[in-house]
C-alpha positions in Angstrom: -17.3 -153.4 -124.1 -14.5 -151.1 -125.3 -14.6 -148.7 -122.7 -15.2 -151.5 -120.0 -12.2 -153.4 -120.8 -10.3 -150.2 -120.7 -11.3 -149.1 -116.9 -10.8 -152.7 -115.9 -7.1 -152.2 -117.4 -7.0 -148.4 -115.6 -8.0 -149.0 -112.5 -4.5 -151.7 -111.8 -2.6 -148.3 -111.6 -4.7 -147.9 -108.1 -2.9 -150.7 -106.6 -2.0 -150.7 -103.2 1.9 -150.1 -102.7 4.0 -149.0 -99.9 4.2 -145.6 -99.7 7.4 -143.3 -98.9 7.7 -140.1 -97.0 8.0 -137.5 -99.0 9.6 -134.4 -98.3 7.8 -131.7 -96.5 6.5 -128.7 -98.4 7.4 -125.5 -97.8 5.6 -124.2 -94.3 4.7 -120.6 -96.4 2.6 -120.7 -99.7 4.2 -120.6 -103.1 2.6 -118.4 -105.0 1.3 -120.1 -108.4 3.3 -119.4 -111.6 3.9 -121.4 -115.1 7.6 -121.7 -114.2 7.3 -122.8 -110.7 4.8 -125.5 -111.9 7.0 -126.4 -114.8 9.8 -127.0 -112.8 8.6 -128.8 -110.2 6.4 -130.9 -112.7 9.4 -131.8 -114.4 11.6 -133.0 -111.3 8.5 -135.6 -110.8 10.5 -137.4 -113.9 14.1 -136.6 -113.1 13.8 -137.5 -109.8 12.6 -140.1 -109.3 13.4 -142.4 -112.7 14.6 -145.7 -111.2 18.5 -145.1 -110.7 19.6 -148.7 -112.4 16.7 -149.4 -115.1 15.9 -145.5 -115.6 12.4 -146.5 -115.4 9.2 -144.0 -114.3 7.3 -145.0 -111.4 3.6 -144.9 -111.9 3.0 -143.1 -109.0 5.2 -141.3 -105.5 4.9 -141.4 -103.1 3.2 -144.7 -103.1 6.0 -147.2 -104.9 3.7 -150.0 -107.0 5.9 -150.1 -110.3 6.5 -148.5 -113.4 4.5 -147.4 -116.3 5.9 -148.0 -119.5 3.8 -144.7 -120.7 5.2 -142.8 -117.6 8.3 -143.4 -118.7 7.5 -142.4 -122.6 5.9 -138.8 -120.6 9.6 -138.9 -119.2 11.8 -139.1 -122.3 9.7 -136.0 -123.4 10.2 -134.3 -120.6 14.0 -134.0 -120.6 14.1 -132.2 -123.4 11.8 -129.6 -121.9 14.3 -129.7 -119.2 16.8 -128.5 -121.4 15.4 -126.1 -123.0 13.9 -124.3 -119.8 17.6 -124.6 -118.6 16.9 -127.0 -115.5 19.6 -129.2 -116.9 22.4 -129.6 -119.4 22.1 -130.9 -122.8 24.6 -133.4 -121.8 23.1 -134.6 -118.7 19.8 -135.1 -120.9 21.5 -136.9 -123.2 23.0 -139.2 -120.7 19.9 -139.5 -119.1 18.3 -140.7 -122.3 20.9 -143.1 -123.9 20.7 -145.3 -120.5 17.0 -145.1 -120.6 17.2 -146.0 -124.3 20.1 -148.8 -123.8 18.4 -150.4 -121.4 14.5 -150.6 -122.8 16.2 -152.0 -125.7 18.2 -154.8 -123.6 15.2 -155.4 -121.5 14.1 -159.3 -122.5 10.8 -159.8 -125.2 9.5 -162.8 -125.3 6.0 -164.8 -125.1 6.7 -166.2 -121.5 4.4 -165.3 -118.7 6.9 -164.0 -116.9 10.6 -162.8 -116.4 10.3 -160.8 -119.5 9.3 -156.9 -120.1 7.8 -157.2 -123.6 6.7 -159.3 -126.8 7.6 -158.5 -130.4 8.7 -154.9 -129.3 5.6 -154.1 -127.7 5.8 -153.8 -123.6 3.5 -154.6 -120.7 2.0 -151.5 -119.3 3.3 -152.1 -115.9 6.7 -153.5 -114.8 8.2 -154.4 -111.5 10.4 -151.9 -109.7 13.2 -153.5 -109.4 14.3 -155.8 -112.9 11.7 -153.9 -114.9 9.5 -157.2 -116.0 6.1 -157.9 -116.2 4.2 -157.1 -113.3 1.9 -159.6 -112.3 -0.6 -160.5 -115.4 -0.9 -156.9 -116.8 -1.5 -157.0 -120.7 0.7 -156.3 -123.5 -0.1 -153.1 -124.1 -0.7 -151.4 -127.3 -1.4 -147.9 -126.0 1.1 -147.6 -123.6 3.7 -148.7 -125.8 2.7 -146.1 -128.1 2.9 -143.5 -125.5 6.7 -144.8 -124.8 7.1 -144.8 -128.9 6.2 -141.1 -129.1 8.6 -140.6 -125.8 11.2 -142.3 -128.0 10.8 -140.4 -131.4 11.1 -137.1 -130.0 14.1 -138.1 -127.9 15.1 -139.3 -131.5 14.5 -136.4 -133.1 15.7 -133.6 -130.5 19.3 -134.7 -130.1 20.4 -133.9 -133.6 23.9 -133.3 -133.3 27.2 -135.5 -134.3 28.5 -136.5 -131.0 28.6 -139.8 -130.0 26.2 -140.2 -127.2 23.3 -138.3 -129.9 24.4 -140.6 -132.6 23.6 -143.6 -130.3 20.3 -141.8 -129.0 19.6 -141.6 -132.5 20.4 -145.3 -133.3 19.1 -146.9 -130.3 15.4 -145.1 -130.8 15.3 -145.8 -134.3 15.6 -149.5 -133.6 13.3 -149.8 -131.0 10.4 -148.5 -133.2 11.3 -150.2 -135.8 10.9 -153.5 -133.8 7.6 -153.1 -133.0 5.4 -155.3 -134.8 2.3 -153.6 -135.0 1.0 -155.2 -137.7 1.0 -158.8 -135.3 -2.0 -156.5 -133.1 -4.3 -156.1 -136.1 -7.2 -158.0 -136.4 -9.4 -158.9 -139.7 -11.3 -155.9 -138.9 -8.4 -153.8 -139.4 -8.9 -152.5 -135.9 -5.8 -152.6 -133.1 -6.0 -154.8 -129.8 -5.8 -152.8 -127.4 -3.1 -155.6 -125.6 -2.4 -159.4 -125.5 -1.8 -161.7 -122.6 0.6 -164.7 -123.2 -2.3 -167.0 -120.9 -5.1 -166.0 -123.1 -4.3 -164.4 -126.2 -5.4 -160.8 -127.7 -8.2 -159.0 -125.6 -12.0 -158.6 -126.8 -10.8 -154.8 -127.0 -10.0 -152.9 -130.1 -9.1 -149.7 -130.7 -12.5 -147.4 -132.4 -14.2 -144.4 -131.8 -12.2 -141.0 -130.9 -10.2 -141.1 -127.9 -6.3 -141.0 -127.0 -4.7 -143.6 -129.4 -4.5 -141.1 -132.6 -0.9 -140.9 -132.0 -0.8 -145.2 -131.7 -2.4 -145.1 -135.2 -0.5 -142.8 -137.0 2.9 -144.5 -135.8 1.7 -147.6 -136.9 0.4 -147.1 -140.3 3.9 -144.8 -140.1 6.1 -147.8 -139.8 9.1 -148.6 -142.3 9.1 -152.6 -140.7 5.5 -153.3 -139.5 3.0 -151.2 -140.8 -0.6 -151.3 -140.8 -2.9 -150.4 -143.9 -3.8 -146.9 -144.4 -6.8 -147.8 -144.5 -7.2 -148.7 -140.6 -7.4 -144.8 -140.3 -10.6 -144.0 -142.0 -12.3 -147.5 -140.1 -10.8 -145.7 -137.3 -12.9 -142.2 -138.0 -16.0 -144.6 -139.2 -16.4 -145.6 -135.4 -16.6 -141.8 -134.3 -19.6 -140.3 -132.7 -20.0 -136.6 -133.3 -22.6 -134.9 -131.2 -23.8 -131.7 -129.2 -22.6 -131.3 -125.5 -22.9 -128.4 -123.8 -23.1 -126.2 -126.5 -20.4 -127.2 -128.2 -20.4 -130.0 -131.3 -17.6 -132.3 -131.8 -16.1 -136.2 -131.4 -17.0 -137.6 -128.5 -14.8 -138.4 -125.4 -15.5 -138.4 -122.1 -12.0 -138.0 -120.2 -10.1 -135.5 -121.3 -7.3 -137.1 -121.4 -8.5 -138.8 -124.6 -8.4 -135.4 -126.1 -5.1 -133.9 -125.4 -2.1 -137.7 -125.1 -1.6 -137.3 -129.3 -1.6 -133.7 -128.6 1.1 -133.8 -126.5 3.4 -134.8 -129.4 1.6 -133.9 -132.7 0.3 -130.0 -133.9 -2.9 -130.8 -135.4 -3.6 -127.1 -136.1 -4.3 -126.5 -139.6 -4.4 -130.5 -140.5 -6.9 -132.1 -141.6 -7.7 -135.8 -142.3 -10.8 -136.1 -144.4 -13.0 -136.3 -141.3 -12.0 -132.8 -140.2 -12.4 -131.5 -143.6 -15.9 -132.9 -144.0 -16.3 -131.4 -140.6 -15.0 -127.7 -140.9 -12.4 -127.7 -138.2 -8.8 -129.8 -137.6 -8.2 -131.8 -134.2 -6.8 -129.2 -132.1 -10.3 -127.3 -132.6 -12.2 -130.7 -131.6 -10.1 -130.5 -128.4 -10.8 -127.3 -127.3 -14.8 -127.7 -127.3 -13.9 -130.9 -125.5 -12.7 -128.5 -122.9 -15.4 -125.8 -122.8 -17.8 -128.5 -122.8 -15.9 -130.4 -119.8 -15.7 -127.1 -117.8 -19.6 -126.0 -119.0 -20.5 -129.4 -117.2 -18.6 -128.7 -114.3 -20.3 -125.1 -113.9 -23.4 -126.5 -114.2 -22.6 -128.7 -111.7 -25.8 -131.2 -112.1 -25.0 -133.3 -109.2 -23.9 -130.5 -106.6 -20.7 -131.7 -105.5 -19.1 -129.1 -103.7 -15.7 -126.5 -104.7 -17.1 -127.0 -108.7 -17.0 -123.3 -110.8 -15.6 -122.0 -113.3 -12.0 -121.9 -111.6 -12.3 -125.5 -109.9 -13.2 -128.1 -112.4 -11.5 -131.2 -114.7 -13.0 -134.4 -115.2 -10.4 -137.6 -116.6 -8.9 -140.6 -115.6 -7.4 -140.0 -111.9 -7.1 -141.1 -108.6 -10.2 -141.2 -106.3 -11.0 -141.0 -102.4 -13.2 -144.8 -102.5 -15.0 -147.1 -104.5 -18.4 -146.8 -101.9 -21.6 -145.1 -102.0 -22.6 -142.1 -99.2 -24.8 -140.5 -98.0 -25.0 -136.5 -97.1 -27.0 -133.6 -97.1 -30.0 -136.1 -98.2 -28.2 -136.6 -100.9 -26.8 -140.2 -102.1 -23.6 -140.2 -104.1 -21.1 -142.8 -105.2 -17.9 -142.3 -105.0 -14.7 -144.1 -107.2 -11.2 -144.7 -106.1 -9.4 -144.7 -109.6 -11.7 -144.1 -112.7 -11.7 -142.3 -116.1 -14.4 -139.6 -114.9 -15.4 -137.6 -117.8 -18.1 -135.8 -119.3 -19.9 -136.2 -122.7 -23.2 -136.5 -124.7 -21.5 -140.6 -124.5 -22.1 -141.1 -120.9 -21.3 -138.8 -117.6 -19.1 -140.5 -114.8 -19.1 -137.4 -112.1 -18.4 -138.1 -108.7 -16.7 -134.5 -107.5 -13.3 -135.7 -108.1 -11.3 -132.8 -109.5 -7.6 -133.7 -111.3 -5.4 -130.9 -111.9 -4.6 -132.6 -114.7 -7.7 -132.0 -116.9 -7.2 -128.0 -117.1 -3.1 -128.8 -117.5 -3.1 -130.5 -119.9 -5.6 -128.6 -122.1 -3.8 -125.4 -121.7 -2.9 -124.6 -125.3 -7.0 -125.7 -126.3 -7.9 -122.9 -124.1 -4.9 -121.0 -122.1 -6.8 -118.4 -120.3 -9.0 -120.4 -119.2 -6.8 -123.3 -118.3 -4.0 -121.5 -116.3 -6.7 -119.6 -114.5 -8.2 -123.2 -113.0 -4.4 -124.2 -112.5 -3.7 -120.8 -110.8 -7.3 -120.7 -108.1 -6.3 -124.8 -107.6 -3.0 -123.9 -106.4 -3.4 -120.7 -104.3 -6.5 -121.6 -103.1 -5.5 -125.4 -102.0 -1.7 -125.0 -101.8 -1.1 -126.8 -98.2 -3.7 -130.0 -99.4 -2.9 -130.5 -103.0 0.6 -129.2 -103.9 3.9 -130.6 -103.3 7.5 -131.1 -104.0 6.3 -132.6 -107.6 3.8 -130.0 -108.2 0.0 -131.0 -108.2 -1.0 -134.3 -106.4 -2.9 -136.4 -108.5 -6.6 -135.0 -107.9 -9.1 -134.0 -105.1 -12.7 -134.2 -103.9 -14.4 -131.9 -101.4 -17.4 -133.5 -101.4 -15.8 -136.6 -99.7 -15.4 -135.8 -96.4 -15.9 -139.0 -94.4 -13.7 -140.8 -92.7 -10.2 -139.4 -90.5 -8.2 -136.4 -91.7 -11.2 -135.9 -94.6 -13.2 -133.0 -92.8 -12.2 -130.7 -95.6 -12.2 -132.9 -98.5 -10.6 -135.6 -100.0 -6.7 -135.1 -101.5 -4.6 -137.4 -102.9 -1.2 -138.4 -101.4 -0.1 -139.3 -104.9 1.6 -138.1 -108.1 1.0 -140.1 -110.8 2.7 -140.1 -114.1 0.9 -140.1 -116.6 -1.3 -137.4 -115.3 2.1 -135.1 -114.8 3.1 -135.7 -118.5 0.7 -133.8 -120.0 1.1 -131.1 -117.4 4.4 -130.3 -118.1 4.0 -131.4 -122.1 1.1 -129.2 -122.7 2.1 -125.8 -120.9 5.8 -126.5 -123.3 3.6 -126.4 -126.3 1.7 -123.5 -125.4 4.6 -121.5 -124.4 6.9 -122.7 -127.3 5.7 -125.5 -129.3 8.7 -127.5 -128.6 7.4 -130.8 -128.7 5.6 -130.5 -131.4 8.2 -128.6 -133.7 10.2 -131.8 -132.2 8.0 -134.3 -134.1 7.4 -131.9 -137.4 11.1 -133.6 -138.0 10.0 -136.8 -137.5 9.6 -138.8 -140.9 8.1 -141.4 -139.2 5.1 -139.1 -137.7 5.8 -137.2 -141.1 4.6 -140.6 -143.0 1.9 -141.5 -140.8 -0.3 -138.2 -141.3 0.3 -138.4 -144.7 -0.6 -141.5 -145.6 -3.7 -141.5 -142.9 -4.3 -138.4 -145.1 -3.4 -135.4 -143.1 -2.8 -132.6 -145.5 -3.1 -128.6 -145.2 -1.0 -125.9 -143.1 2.3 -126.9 -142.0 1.9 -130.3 -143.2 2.1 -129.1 -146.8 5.0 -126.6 -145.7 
């Protein structure tokens, strides 16, 4: 029911919008390297942020709205900008003090509509232009979490006296601290995973392993609204741990469920009491996520075309259409948006490749990783790369319909699929969002009191 609820929520970001010209590529080939990717990863966010509300579209070139977690992704990334010396300090700053002034004025309420958010939590999509609820899109607890991690590492980074960082500082610390996440808990002591002001909270909760570790520990974190402590260990009581692929670990299909509270936490060398039972910390149960996710791929059960040990990546991502075809005497069926994935859970395989899956699982497994980025780019430059880097995903098995004869690509960017791109390769190269959020006493309280302890932690 969990996981149904979830792709039902997933598949809104496929929306139909109207899409913009984007700028023509180069005519010659780039040749693939960390720095070109980084950089032209990051300008997806600088970019494009709307120039009024500062808000991340969810995808470019198609215009539907903004994600709230996009925008989160964002506030990371400017600091990353800074650091690899693609902008100022100062121009980060500014940047992230209008982005933070007006998230905080946007208008909260429980009205269906004109408003951006209820009891500091925000609706996972919001309209281009005033930055309010899109349609009937849910409160979303997830997604405001991935903005709340956005918004504690902007907090922490900017660390100096001036004005504009004092007010970065102020301005994030308030809007976590409004967030009630206590109001999302049910008897159960399990998280909604949203609310709807027609209908109330969803069937969904939050349980079993997957991307909302980070949610979790900023809640039970919280100086205003926490939850128990003890919603962490019903939290690991819902895990399934089992053999896939030859490698044993918590179960997730996508792997974007195994790398979003990476992105801003270093769980090397932690160790809830899980892990400890289990012999190995998070950032270990990741990286057989990823041998296991590339072993499938290899194997290749289904024979989709393009898949080997350079060209594979299973997650949530864009897809060429939501039909079933036949080729090669083979019948397949094929998704448009869908959290593809690969576990001993379920399989959802279609031949849908996204960039994304090997990006952002670069510091599990770097070698690895960077190869699969490096073959995807050279070998796929003129279909799949772009101003903005990697396009959102492709499928060469899908070759029906007009300009298809060699495979499926994507027209779009999206997101919250470049985030982790960008995030991840940071953290491998310096660790800088996670040394970031090792100065974070709220991230500091919630592992500790969700029962993190060992290597840095204990530093």
């Amino acid at each position: 029911m969990q996981k149904t609820i979830l792709l039902g929520l997933l598949v809104l970001a496929a929306c139909n919008g109207q899409p913009r010209q984007e700028p023509t590529p180069p005519a010659e080939a780039v040749p693939f390297s960390i720095d070109e990717l980084q950089r032209r990863t990051f300008h997806y966010f600088w970019d494009l942020a709307d120039s009024v509300n500062f808000q991340t579209p969810d995808r470019y070139p198609t215009l539907t709205f903004s994600s709230i977690a996009a925008t989160g992704f964002g506030l990371s990334s400017y600091l990353v900008g800074v650091e690899r010396g693609y902008i100022s300090r100062e121009a980060a700053a500014e940047r992230v003090v209008q982005t933070l002034r007006v998230l905080s004025r946007l208008p909260q309420g429980d009205a269906p509509e004109g408003v951006s958010g209820y009891k500091g939590f925000f609706y996972h999509f919001l309209t281009l232009d005033k930055a309010t609820r899109f349609k009937q899109v849910e409160l979303s607890s997830i997604d405001t979490g991935l903005l709340m991690a956005g918004v504690l590492s902007v907090m922490s980074y900017f660390d100096e006296e001036k004005p504009v960082e004092q007010e970065i500082r102020n301005l994030a610390d308030a809007l976590y601290r409004r967030v009630e996440w206590d109001w999302m808990l049910d008897d159960s002591l399990r998280l909604s995973m949203g609310w709807h002001p027609e209908s109330g909270f969803i069937p969904a909760r939050w349980q079993g392993y997957n991307e909302a570790m980070v949610l979790l520990l900023m809640a039970i974190g919280s100086p205003t609204h926490p939850i128990p402590a003890e919603c962490w260990d019903r939290w690991c009581s819902t895990y399934e741990w089992a053999e896939f692929q030859g490698q044993e670990n918590v179960q997730f299909d996508p792997l974007f469920g195994h790398q979003y509270s990476h992105v801003w936490i270093d769980f090397r060398g932690i160790q809830d009491a899980y892990m400890r039972g289990k012999g190995i910390d998070y950032f270990e149960n990741s990286r057989r996520a990823t041998l296991s996710n590339r072993a499938y791929c290899i194997q290749n059960p289904k024979g989709f075309s393009g898949y080997w040990e350079n060209c594979w990546g299973l997650t949530a991502c864009d897809g060429p259409a939501n039909e079933k075809r036949s080729a090669n005497g083979k019948e397949w069926q094929f998704f448009d948006y869908r959290a593809r994935g690969a576990s001993a859970q379920r399989v959802v395989d279609d031949g849908t490749i996204a960039p994304t899956a090997a990006g952002g699982s670069v510091p599990f497994e770097p070698e690895l990783c960077l190869a699969a980025l490096e073959y995807m780019w050279n070998t796929h430059y003129h279909g799949l790369i772009g101003e903005y880097g990697f396009k959102d995903a492709f499928n060469l098995s899908y070759t029906f319909g007009q300009g298809n004869k060699n495979g499926w690509f994507d027209v779009d960017y999206l997101g919250i699929d470049q985030g982790p791109i960008l995030l991840q390769i940071e953290n491998y190269r310096s660790g800088l969002l996670w040394e970031v959020m090792k100065k974070n006493p709220y991230i500091l309280e919630g592992l500790k009191k969700a029962g993190f302890s060992g290597g840095w932690l204990n530093g």
